[in-house]
FISEKOL-311532 format. One line per 10 residues: number of its first residue (from 1); their letters; for each residue x, y, z of C-alpha. Coordinates in pm, 1 decimal, padded with zeros to 6 digits, m for minus. Layout:
NUM	A	X/Y/Z | ...
# end
This chain:
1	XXXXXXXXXX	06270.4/05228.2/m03970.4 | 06258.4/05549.7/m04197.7 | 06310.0/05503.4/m04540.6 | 06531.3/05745.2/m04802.7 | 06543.6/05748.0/m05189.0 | 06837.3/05711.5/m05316.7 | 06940.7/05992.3/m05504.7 | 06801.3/06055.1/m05794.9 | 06601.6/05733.0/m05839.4 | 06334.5/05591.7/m05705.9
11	XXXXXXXXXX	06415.4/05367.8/m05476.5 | 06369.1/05356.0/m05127.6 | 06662.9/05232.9/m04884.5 | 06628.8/05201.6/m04492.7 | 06861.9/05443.7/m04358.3 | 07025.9/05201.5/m04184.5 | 07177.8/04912.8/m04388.7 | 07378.2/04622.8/m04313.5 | 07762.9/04518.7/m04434.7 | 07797.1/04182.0/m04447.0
21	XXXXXXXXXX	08216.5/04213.0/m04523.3 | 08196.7/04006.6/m04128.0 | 08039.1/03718.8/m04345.7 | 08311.5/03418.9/m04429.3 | 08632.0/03551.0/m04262.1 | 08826.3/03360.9/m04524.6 | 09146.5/03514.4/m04476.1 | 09313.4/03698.9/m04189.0 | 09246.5/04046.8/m04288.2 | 08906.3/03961.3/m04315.0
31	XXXXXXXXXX	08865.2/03747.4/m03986.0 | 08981.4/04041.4/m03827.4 | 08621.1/04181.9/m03924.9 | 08447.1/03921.4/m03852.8 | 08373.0/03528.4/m03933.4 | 08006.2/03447.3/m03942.4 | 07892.1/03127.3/m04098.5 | 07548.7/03046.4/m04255.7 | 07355.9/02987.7/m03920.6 | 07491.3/03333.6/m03765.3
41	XXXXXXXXXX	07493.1/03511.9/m04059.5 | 07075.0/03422.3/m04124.7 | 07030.8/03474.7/m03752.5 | 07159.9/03887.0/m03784.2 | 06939.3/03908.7/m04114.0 | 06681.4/03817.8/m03961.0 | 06742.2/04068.0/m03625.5 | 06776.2/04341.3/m03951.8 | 06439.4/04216.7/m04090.1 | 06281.4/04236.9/m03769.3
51	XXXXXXXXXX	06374.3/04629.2/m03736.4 | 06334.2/04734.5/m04083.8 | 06628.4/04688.5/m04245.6 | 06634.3/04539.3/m04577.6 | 06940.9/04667.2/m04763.2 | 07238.1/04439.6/m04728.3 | 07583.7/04530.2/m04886.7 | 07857.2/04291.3/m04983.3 | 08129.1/04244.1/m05236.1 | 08278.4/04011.4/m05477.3
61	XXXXXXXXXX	08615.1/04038.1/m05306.0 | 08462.3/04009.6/m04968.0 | 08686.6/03716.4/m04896.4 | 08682.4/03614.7/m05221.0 | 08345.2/03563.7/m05237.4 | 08254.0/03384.5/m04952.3 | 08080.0/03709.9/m04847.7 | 07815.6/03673.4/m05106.6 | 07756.5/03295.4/m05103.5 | 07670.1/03308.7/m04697.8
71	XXXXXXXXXX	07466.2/03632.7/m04783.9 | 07298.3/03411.4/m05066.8 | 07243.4/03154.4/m04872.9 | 07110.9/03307.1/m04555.0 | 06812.9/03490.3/m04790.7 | 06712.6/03171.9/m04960.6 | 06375.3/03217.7/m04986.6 | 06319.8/03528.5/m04930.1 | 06455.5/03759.1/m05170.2 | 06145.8/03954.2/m05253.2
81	XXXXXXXXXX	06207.9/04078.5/m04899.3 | 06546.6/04240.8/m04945.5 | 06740.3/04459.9/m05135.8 | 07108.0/04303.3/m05261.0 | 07428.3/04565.2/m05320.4 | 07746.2/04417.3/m05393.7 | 08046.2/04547.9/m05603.1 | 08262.5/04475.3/m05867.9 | 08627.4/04607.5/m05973.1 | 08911.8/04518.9/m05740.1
91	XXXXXXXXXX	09116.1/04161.1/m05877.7 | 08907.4/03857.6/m05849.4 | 09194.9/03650.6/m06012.4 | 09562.3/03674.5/m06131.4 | 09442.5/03731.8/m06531.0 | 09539.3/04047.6/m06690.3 | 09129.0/04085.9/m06706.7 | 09021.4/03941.2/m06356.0 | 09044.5/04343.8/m06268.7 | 08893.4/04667.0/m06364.0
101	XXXXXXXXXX	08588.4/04798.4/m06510.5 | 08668.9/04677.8/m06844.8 | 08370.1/04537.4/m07047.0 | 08498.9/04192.6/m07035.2 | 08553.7/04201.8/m06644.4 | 08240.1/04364.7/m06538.8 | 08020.9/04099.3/m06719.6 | 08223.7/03796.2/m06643.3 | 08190.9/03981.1/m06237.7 | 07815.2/04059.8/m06246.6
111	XXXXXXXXXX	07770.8/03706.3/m06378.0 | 07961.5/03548.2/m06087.9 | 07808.5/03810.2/m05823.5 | 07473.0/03651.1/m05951.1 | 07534.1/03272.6/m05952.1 | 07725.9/03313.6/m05559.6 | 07415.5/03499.6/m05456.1 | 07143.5/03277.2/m05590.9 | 06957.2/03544.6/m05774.1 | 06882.7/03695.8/m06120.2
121	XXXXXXXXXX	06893.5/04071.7/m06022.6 | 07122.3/04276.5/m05838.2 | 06941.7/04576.3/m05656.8 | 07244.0/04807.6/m05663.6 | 07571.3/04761.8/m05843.8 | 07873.1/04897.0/m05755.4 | 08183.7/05002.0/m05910.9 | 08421.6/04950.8/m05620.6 | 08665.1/05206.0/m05767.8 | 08758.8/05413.8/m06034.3
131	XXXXXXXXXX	08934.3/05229.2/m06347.4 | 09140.1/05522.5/m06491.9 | 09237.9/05259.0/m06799.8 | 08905.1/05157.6/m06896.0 | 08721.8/05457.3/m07100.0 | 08426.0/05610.0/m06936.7 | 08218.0/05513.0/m07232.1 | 08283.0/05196.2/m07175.2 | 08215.0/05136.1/m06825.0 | 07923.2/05301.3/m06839.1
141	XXXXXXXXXX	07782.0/05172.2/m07166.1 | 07850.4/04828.5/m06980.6 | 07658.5/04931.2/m06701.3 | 07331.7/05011.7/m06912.6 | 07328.9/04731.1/m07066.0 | 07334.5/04518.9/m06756.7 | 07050.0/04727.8/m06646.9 | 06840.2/04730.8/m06958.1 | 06924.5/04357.6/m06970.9 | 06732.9/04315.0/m06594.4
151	XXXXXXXXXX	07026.9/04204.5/m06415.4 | 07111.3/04495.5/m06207.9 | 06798.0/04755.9/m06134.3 | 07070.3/05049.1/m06044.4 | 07406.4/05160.0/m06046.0 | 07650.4/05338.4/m05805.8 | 07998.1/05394.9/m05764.2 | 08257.4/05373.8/m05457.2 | 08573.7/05560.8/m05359.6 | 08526.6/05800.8/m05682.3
161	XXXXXXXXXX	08674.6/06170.4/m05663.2 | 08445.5/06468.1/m05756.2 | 08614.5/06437.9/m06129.6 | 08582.9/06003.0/m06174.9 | 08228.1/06119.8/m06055.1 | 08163.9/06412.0/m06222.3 | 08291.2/06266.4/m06586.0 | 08102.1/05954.1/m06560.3 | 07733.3/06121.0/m06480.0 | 07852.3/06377.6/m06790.5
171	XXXXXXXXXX	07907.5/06053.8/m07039.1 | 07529.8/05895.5/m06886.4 | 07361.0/06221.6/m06959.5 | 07551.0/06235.8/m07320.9 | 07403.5/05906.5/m07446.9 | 07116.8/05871.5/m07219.8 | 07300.1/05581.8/m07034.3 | 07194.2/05496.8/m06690.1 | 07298.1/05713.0/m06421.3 | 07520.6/05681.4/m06089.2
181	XXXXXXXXXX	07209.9/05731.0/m05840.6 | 07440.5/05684.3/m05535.9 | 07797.2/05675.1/m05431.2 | 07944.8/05430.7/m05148.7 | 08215.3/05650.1/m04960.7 | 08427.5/05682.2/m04634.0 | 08259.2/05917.2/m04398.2 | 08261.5/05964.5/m03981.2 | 08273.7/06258.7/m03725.7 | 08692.2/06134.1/m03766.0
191	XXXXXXXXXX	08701.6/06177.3/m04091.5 | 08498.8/06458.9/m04276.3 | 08678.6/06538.1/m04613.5 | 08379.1/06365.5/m04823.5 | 08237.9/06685.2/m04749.2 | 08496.1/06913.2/m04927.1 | 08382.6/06804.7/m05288.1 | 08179.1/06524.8/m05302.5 | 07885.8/06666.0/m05059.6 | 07810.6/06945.2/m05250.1
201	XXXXXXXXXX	07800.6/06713.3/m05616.5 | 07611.9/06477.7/m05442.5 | 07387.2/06775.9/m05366.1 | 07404.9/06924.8/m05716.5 | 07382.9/06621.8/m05873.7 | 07115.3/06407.7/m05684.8 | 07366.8/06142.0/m05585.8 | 07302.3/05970.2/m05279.1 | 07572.4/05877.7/m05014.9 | 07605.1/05506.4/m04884.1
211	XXXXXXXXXX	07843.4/05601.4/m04599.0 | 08091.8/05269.5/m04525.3 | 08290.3/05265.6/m04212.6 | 08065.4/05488.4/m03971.8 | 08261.2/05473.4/m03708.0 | 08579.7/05525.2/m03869.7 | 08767.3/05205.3/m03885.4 | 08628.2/05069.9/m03540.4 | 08795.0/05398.2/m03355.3 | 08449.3/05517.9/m03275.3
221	XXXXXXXXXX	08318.5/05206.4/m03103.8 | 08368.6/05377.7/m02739.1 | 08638.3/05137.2/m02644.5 | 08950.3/05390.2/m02720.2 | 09041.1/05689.4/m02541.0 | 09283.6/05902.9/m02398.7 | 09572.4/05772.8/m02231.5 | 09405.6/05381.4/m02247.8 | 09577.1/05101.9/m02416.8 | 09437.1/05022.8/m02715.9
231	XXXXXXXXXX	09201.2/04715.4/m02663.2 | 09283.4/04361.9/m02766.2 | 08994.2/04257.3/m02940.5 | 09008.0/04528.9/m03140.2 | 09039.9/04431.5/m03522.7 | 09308.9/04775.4/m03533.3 | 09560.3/04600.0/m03422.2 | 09541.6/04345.7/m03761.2 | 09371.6/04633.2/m03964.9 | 09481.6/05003.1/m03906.9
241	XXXXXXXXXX	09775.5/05015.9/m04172.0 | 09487.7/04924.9/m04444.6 | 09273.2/05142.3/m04292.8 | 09189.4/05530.8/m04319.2 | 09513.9/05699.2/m04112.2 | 09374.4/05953.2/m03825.5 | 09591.1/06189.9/m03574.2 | 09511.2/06052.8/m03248.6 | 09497.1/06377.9/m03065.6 | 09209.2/06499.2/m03330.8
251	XXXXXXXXXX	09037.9/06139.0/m03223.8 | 09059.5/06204.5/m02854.1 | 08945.4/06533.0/m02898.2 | 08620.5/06393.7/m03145.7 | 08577.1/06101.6/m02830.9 | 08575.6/06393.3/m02537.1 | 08286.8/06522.0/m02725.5 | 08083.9/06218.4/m02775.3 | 08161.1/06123.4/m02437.4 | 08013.9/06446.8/m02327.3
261	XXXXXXXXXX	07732.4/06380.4/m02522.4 | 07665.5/06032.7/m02391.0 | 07636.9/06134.2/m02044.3 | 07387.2/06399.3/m02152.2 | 07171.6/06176.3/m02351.8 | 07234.3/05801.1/m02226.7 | 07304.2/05687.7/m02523.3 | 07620.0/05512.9/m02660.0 | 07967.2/05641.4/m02791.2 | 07881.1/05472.2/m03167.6
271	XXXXXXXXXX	07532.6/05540.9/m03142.6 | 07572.0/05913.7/m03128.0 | 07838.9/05893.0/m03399.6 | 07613.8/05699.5/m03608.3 | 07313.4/05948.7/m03541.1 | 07513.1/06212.0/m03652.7 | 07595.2/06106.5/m03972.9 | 07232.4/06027.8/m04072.2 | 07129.5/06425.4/m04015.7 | 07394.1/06499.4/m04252.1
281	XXXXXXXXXX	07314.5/06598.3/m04597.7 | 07277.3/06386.5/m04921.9 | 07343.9/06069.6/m04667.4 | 07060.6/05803.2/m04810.7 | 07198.3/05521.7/m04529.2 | 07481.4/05463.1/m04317.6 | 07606.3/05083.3/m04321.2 | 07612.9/04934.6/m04048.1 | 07850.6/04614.1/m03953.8 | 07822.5/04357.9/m03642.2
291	XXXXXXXXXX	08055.1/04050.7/m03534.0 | 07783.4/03954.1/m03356.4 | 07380.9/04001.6/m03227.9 | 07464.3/04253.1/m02989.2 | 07683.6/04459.7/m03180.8 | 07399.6/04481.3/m03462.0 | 07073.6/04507.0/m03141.5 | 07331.1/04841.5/m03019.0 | 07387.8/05006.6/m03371.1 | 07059.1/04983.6/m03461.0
301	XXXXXXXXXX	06898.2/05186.5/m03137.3 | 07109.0/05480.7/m03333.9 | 06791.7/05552.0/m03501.9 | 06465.2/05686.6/m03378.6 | 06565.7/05975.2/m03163.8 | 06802.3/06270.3/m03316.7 | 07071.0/06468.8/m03145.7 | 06989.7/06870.4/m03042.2 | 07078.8/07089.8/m03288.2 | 07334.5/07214.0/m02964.9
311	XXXXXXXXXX	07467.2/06841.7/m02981.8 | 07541.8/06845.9/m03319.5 | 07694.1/07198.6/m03345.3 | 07961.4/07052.4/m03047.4 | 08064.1/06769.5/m03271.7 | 08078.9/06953.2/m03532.9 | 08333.0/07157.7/m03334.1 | 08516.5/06900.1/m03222.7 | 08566.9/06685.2/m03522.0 | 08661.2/06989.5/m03769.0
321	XXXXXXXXXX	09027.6/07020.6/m03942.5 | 09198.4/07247.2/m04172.7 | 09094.7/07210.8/m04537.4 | 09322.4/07102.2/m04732.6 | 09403.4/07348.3/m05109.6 | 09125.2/07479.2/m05280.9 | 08918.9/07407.2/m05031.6 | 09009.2/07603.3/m04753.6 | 09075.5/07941.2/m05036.6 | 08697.9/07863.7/m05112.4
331	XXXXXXXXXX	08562.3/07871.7/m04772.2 | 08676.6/08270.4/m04762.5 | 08418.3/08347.1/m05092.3 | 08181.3/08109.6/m04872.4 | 08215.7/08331.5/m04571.5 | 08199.6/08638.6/m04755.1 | 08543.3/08738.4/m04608.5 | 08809.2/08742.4/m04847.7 | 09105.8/08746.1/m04790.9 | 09418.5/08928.6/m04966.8
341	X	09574.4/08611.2/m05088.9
# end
């Protein structure tokens, strides 16, 4: 398994990782991901062990927190093996304070995250979104003093625009706080705007990318195409409305390709897409989910070969779209070709 830093830090993350939001299933939108219990749940940690992977990614609102006490559980005794991320943010209860990044919320969450894990440190801590109520200064002084404090070793963010992210590394560097060393975001050859704005600050920046959702909502798993019913095991059918929205004539068009690209190389629909994304830059590790063993034993061959530079210029083809404003005015001073406009 190769191994990344993450951002600007040093710590070194498999560049595959594994999402444990299929852990617990303790309401229907999250069944529809996946239900594993203790037994299967240490079972596919142990199939990640095996192959390298040591980073495992939950949530406190992964059904409530069943997500983290079945991820807690299945690692008993052997933490020093693994690396923990989980996140913190989105409501935990109906209290005016069981939400945000507020001081008050992210202690009380941290706190929780720790005693439903069954550890005293949390590798990487999350900030599942941006809190536009809670000041900057605040968050982040929070932050530091969970790290200085030896509960969390580093922090990251999820779902932040360029400016959440921008403004909050600008208020570390101020007061010497800690720093943002990676950022957990939506990315797939379906759905490429994290590379508009928040690929070249990662670049500028030193942030690393966590990518969630590699195959773009389950679209990519090389069960949908053209003119097919969509199938029913699929969790879309419970999930898509939550989900990221996608034409489907731009996903046919991104499946043609990989299909193409399968027969050429024998290798799978989602293990192409998922080999993609890890030549991309700034991406640290792509995070992986499984229902089940064989899910996990086929998304982890995506690593340990790499597509032709040929292979990746025809996705890269395929899955491209029209910028939305600025971006599109500022790919004319990036082409050298300005236009009168």
């Amino acid at each position: 398994m190769e191994f990344r830093q993450l951002g600007y830090s040093g710590l070194k993350v498999p560049v595959i990782s594994y999402g444990t939001g299929t852990f617990g299933g303790a309401n229907e939108f999250f069944k529809a991901w996946g239900s594993s219990d203790v037994k299967e749940a240490t079972r596919l940690i142990d199939i990640c062990l095996e192959s390298g992977v040591n980073l495992f990614d939950t949530a406190d609102i992964y059904s409530q927190g069943v997500s983290e006490e079945i991820l807690g559980k299945a690692i008993e005794g052997r933490r020093n093996q693994v690396l923990i991320s989980t996140k913190a943010t989105f409501s935990m209860g109906d209290g005016p304070n069981d939400v945000g990044s507020s001081r008050y919320h992210l202690i009380e969450a941290c706190e929780a995250s720790l005693r439903r894990l069954g550890t005293d440190h949390i590798d990487i801590y999350h900030l599942h979104g941006f809190d536009a109520l809670t000041p900057a200064e605040e968050v982040l002084s929070t932050l530091d003093t969970l790290v200085t404090s030896g509960k969390v070793r580093y922090i990251a963010c999820s779902n932040f625009s360029g400016w959440h992210l921008m403004k909050s590394l600008s208020v570390s560097d101020r007061y010497g706080w800690a720093r943002y060393v990676g950022h957990q975001v939506y990315y797939s050859l379906i759905s490429r705007e994290y590379e508009w704005e928040l690929m070249p600050l990662g670049l500028d920046q030193k942030v690393g990318a966590l990518i969630w959702s590699p195959l773009g909502w389950g679209r990519l798993t090389g069960k949908i195409r053209r003119g097919q019913p969509l199938p029913e095991q699929s969790r879309l059918h419970k999930t898509a409305e939550q989900g990221p929205p996608i034409d489907d004539e731009h996903l046919y068009k991104v499946v043609d390709a990989l299909d193409e690209i399968a027969q050429e190389t024998g290798k799978s629909v989602p293990q192409i897409a998922l080999n993609w994304l890890l030549q991309r830059p700034t991406v640290s590790t792509v995070i992986i989910g499984a229902r089940n063993e064989e899910q996990l034993r086929a998304n982890l061959a995506a690593t340990g070969w790499n597509l032709t530079a040929e292979q990746v210029a025809k996705l890269d083809k395929a899955s491209e779209v029209k910028r939305i404003y600025p971006y599109w005015h500022q790919e004319q001073f990036v082409n050298r070709n300005p236009l009168p406009v």
